[in-house]
Each structure stands twice: as structure tokens, then as C-alpha cells.
PyMOL Python script that loads the backbone (N, CA, C, O; Angstrom):
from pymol import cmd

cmd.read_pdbstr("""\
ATOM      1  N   UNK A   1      -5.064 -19.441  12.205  1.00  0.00           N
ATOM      2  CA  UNK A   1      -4.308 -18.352  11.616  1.00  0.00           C
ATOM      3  C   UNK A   1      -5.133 -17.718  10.507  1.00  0.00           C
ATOM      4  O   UNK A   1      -5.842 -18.426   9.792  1.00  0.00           O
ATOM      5  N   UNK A   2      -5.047 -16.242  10.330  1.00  0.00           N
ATOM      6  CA  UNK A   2      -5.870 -15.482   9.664  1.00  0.00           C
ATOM      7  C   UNK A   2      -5.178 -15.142   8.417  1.00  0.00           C
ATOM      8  O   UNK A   2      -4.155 -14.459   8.469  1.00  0.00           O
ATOM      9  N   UNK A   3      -5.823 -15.715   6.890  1.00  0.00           N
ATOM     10  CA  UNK A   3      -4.605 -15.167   6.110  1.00  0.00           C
ATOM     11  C   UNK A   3      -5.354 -13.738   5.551  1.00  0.00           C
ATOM     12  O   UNK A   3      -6.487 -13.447   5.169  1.00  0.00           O
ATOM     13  N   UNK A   4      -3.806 -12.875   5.761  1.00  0.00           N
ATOM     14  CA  UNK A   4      -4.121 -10.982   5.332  1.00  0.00           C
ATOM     15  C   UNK A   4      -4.653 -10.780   4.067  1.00  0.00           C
ATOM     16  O   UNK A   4      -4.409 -11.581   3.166  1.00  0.00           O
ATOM     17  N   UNK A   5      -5.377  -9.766   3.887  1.00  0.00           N
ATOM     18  CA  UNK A   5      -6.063  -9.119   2.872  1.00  0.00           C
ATOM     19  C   UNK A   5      -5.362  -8.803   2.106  1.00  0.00           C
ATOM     20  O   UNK A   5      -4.836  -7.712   2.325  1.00  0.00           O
ATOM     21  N   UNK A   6      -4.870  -9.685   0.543  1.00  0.00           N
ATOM     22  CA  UNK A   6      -4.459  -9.424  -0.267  1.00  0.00           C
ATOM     23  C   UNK A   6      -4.194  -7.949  -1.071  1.00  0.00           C
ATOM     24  O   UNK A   6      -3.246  -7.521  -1.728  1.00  0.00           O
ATOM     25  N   UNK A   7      -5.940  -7.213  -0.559  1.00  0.00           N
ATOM     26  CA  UNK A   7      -5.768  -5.649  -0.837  1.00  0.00           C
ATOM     27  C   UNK A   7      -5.516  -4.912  -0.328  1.00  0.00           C
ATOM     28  O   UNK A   7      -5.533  -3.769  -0.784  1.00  0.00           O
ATOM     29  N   UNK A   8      -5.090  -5.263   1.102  1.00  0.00           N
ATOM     30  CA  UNK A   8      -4.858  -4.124   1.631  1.00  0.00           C
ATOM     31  C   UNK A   8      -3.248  -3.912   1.822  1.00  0.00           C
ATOM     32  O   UNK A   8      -2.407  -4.783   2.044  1.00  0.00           O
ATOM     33  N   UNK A   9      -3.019  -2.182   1.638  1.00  0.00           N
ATOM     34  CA  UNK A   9      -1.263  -1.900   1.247  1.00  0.00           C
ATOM     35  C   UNK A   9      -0.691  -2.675   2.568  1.00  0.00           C
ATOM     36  O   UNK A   9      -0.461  -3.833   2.219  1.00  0.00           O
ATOM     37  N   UNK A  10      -0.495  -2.562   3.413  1.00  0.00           N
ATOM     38  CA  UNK A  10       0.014  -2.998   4.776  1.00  0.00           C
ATOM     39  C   UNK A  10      -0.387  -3.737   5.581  1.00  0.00           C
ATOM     40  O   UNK A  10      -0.673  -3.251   6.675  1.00  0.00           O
ATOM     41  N   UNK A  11      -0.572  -5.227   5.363  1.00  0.00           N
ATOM     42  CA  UNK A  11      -0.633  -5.988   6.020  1.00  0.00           C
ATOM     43  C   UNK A  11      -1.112  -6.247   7.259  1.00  0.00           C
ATOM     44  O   UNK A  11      -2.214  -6.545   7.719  1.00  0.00           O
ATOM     45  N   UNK A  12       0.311  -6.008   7.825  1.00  0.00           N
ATOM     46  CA  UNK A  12       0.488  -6.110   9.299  1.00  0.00           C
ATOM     47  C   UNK A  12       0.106  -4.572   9.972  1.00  0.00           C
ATOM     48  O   UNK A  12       0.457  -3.565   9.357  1.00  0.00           O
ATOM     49  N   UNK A  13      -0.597  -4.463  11.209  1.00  0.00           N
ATOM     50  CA  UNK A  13      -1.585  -3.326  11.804  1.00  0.00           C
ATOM     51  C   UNK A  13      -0.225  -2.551  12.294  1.00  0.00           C
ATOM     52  O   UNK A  13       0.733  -3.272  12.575  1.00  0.00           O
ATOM     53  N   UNK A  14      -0.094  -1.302  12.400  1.00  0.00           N
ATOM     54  CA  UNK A  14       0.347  -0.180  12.724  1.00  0.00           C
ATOM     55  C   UNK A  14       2.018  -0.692  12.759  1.00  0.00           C
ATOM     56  O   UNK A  14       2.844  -0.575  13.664  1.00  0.00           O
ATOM     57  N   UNK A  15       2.141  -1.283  11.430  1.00  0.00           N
ATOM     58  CA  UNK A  15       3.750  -1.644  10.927  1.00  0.00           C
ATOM     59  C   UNK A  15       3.829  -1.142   9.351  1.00  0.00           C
ATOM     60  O   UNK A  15       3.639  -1.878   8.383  1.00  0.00           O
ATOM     61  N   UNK A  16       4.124   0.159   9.305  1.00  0.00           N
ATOM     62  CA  UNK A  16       4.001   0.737   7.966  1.00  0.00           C
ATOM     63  C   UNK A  16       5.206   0.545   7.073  1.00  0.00           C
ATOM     64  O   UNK A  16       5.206   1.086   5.967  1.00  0.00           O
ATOM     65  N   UNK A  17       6.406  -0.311   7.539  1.00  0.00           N
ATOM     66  CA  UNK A  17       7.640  -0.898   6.613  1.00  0.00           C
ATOM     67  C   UNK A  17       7.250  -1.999   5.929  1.00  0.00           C
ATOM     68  O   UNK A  17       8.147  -2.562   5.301  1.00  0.00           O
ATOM     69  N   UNK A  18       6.293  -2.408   5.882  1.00  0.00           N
ATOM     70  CA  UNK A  18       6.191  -3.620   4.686  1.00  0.00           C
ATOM     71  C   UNK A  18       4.824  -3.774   4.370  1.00  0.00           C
ATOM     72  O   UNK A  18       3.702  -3.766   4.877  1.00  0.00           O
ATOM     73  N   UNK A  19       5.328  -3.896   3.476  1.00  0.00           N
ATOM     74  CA  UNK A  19       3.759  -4.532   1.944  1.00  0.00           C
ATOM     75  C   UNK A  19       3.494  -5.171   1.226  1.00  0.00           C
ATOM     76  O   UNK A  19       4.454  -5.782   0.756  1.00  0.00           O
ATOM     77  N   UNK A  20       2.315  -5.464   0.708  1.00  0.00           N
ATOM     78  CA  UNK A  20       2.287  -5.860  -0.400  1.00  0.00           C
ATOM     79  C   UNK A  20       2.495  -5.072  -1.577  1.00  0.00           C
ATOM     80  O   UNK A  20       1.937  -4.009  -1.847  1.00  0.00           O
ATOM     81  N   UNK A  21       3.702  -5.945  -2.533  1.00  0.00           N
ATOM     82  CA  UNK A  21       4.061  -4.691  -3.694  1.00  0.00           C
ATOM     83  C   UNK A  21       3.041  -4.573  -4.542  1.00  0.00           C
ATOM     84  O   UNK A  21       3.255  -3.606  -5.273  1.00  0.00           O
ATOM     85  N   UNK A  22       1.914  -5.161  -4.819  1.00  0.00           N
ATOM     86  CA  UNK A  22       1.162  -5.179  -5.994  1.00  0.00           C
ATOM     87  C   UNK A  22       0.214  -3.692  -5.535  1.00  0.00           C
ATOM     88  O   UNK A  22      -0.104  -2.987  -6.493  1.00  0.00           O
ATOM     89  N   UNK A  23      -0.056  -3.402  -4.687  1.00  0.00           N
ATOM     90  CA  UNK A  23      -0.710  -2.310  -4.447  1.00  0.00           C
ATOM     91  C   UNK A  23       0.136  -1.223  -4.303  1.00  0.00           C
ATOM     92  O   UNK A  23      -0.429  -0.242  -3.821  1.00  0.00           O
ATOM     93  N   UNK A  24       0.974  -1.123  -4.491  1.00  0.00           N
ATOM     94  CA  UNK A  24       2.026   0.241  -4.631  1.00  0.00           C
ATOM     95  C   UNK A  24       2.591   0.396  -6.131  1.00  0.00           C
ATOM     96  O   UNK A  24       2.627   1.472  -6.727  1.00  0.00           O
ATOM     97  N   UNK A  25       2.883  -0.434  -6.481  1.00  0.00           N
ATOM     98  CA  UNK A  25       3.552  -0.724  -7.857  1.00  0.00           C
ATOM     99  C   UNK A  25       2.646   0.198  -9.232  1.00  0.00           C
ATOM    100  O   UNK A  25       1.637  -0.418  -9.577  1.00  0.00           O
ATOM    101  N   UNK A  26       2.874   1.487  -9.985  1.00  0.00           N
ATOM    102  CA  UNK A  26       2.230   2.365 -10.573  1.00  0.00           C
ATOM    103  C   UNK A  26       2.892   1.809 -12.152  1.00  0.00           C
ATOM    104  O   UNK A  26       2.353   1.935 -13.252  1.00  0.00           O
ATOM    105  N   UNK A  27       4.083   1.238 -11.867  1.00  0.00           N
ATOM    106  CA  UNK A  27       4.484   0.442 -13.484  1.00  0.00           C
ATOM    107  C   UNK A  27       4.535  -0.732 -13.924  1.00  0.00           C
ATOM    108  O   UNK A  27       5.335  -1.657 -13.785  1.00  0.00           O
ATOM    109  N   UNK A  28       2.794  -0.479 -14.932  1.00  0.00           N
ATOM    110  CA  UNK A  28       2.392  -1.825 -15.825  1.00  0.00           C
ATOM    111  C   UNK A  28       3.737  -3.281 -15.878  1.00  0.00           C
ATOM    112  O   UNK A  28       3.567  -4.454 -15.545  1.00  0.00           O
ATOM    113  N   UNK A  29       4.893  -2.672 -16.370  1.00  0.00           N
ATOM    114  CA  UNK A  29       5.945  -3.456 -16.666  1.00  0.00           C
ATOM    115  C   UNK A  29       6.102  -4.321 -15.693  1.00  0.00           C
ATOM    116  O   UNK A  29       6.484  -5.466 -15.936  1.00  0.00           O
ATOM    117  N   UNK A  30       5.812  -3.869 -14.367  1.00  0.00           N
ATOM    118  CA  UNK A  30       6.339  -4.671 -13.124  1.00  0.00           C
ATOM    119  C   UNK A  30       5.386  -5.649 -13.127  1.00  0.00           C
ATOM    120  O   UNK A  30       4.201  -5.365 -13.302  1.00  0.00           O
ATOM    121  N   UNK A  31       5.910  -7.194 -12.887  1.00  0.00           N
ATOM    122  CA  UNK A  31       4.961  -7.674 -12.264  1.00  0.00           C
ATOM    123  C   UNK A  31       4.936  -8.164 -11.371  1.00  0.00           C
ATOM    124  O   UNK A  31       6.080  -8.616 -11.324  1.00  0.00           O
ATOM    125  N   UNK A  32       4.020  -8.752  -9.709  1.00  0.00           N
ATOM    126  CA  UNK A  32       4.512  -9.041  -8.839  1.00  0.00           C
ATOM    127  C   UNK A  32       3.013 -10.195  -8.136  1.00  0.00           C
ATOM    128  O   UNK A  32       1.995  -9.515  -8.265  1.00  0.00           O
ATOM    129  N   UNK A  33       2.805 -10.984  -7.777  1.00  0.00           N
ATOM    130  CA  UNK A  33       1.952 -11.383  -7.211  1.00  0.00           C
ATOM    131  C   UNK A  33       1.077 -11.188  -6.273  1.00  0.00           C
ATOM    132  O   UNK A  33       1.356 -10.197  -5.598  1.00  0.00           O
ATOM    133  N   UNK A  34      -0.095 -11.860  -5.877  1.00  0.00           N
ATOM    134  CA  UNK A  34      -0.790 -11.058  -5.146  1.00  0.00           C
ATOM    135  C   UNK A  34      -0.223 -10.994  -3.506  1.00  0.00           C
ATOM    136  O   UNK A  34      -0.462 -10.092  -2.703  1.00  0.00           O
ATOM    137  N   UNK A  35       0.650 -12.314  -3.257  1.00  0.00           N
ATOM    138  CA  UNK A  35       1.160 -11.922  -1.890  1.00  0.00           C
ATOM    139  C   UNK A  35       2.769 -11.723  -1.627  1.00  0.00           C
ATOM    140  O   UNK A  35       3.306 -12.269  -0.662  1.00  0.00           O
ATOM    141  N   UNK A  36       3.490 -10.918  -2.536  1.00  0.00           N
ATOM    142  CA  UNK A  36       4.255 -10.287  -3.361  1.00  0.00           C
ATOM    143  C   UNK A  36       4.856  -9.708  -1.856  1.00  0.00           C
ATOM    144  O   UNK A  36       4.223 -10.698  -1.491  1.00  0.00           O
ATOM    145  N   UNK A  37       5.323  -9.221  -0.883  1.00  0.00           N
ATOM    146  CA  UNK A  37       6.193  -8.327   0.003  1.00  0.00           C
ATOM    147  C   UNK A  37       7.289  -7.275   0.311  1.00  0.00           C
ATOM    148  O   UNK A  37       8.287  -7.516  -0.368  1.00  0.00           O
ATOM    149  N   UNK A  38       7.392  -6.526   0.858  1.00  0.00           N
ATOM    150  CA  UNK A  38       8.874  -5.819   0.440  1.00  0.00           C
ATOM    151  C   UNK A  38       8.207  -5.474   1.827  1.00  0.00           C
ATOM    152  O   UNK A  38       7.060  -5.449   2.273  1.00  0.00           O
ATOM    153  N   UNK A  39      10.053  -5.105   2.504  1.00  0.00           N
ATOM    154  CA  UNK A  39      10.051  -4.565   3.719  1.00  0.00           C
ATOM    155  C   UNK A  39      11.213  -3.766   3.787  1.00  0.00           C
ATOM    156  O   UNK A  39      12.323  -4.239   3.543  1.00  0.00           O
ATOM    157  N   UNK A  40      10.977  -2.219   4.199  1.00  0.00           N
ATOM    158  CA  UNK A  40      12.051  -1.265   3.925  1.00  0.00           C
ATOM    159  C   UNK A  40      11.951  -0.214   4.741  1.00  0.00           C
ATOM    160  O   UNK A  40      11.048   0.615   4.628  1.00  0.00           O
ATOM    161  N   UNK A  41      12.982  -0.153   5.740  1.00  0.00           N
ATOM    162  CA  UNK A  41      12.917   0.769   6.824  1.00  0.00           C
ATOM    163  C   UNK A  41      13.167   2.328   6.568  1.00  0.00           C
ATOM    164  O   UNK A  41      13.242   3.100   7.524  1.00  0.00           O
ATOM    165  N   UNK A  42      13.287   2.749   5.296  1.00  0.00           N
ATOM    166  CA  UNK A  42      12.941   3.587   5.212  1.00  0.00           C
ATOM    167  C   UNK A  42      11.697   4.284   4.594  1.00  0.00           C
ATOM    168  O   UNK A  42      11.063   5.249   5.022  1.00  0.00           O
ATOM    169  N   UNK A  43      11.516   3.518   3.442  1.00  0.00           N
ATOM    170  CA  UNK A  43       9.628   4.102   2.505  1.00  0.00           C
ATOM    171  C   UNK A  43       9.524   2.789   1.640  1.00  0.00           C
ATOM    172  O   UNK A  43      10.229   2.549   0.660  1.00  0.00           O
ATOM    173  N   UNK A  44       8.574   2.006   2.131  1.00  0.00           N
ATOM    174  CA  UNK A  44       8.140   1.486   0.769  1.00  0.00           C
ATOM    175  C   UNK A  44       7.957   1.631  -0.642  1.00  0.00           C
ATOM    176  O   UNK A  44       8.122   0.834  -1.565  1.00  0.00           O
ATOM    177  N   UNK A  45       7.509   3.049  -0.602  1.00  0.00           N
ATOM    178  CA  UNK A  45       6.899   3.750  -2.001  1.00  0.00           C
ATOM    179  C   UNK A  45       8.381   3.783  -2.825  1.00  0.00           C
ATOM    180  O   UNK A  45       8.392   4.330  -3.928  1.00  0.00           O
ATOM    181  N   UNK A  46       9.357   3.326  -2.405  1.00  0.00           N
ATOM    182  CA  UNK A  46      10.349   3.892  -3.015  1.00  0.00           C
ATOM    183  C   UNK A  46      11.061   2.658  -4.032  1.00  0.00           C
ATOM    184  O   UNK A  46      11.858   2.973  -4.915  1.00  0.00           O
ATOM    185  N   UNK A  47      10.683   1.312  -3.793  1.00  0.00           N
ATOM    186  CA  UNK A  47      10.555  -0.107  -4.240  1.00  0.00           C
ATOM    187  C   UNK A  47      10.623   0.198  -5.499  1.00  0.00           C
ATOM    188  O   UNK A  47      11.354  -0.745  -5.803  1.00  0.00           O
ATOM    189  N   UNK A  48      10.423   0.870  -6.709  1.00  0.00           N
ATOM    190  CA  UNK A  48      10.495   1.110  -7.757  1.00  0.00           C
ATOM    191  C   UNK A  48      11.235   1.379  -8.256  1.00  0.00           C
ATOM    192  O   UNK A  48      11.415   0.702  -9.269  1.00  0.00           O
ATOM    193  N   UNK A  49      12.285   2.569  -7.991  1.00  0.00           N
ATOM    194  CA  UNK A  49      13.512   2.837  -8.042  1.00  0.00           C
ATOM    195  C   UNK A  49      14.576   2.058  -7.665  1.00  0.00           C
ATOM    196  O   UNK A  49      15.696   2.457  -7.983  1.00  0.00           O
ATOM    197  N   UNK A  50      14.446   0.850  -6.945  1.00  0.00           N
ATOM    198  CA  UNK A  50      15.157  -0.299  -6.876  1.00  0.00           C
ATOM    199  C   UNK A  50      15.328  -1.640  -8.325  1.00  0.00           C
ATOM    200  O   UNK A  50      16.180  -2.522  -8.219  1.00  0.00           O
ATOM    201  N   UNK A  51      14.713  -1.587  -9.141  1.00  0.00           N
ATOM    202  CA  UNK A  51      14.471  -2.228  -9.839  1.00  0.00           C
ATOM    203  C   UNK A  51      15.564  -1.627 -10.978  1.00  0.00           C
ATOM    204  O   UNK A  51      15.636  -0.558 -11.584  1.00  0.00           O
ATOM    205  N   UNK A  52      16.367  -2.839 -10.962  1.00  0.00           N
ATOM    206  CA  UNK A  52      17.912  -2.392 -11.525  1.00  0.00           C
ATOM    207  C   UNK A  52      18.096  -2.886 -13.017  1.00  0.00           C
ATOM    208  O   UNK A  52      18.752  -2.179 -13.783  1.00  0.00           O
ATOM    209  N   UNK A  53      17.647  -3.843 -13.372  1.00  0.00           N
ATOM    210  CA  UNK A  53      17.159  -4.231 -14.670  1.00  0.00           C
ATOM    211  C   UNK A  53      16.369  -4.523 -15.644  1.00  0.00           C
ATOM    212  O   UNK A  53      16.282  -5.560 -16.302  1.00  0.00           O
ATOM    213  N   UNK A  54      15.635  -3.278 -15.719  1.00  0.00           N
ATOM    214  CA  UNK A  54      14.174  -3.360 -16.458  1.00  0.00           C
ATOM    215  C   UNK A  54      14.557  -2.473 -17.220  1.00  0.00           C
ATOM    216  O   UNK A  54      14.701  -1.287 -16.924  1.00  0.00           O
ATOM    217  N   UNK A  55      14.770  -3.025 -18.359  1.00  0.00           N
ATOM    218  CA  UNK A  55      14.998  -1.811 -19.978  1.00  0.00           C
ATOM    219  C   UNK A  55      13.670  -1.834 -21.074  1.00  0.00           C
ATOM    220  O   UNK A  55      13.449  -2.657 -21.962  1.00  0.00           O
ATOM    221  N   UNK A  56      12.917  -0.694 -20.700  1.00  0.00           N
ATOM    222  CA  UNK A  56      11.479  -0.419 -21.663  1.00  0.00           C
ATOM    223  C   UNK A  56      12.346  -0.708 -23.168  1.00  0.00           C
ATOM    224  O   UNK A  56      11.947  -1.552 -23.971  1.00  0.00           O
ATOM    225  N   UNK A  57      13.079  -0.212 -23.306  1.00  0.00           N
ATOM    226  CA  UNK A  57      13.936  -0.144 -24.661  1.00  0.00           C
ATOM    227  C   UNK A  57      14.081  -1.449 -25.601  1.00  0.00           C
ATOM    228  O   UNK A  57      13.961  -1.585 -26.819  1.00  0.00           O
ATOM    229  N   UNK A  58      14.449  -2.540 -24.354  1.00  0.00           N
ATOM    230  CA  UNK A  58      14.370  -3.586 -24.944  1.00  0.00           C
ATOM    231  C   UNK A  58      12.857  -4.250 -25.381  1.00  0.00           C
ATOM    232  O   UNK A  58      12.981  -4.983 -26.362  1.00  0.00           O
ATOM    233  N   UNK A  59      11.493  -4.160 -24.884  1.00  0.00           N
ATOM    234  CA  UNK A  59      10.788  -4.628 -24.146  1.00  0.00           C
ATOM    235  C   UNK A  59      10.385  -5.195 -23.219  1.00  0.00           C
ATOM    236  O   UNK A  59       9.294  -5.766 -23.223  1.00  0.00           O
ATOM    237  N   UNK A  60      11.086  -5.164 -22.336  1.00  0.00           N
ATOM    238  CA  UNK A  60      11.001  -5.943 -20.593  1.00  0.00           C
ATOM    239  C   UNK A  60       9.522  -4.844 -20.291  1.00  0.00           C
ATOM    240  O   UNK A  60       8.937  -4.880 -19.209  1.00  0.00           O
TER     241      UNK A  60
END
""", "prot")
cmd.dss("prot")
cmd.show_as("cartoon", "prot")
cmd.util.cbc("prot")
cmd.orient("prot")
């Protein structure tokens, strides 16, 4: 068994619903590991806006 390229956004070959989040993820605050996943039948890119309790305000 071949383990996937940590850098690369999509994993799995010509299956563009899931990723690794660390290569999409544009906010410092987030943190996620390197073999980190999300799978979402509609956009990955959108994983950010899911994140329901992260208050900059507080410092999170």
C-alpha cells in the first residue's frame, strides 16, 4: 500500500470531494495536521466557513 502525498490537495486521482485540509486552509488560526481530511460533495474550498467556533476576539 502506497501512502498519499501529504502535499498534494487531492489525494485520491480524479475524486475532487476530498482533501487534505492543510493545503486549502488560508487561516493561520486553523490548525489541522498533515493527514488532516474533509470530504464534501459539494466544494471543499468551502471547509472554512464551517468552522462554528473560532472567536479571533477571544484569541482562539
Amino acid at each position: 500500500m502506497e501512502i498519499p502525498d501529504k502535499n498534494e490537495t487531492f489525494p485520491l486521482p480524479h475524486y475532487k470531494k476530498l482533501c487534505f485540509l492543510k493545503n486549502i486552509i488560508k487561516n493561520p488560526n486553523i490548525i489541522v495536521g498533515d493527514y488532516t481530511y474533509y470530504d464534501d460533495f459539494e466544494n471543499v474550498e468551502s471547509f472554512e466557513k464551517n468552522v462554528k467556533y473560532h472567536f479571533d476576539f477571544l484569541g482562539d
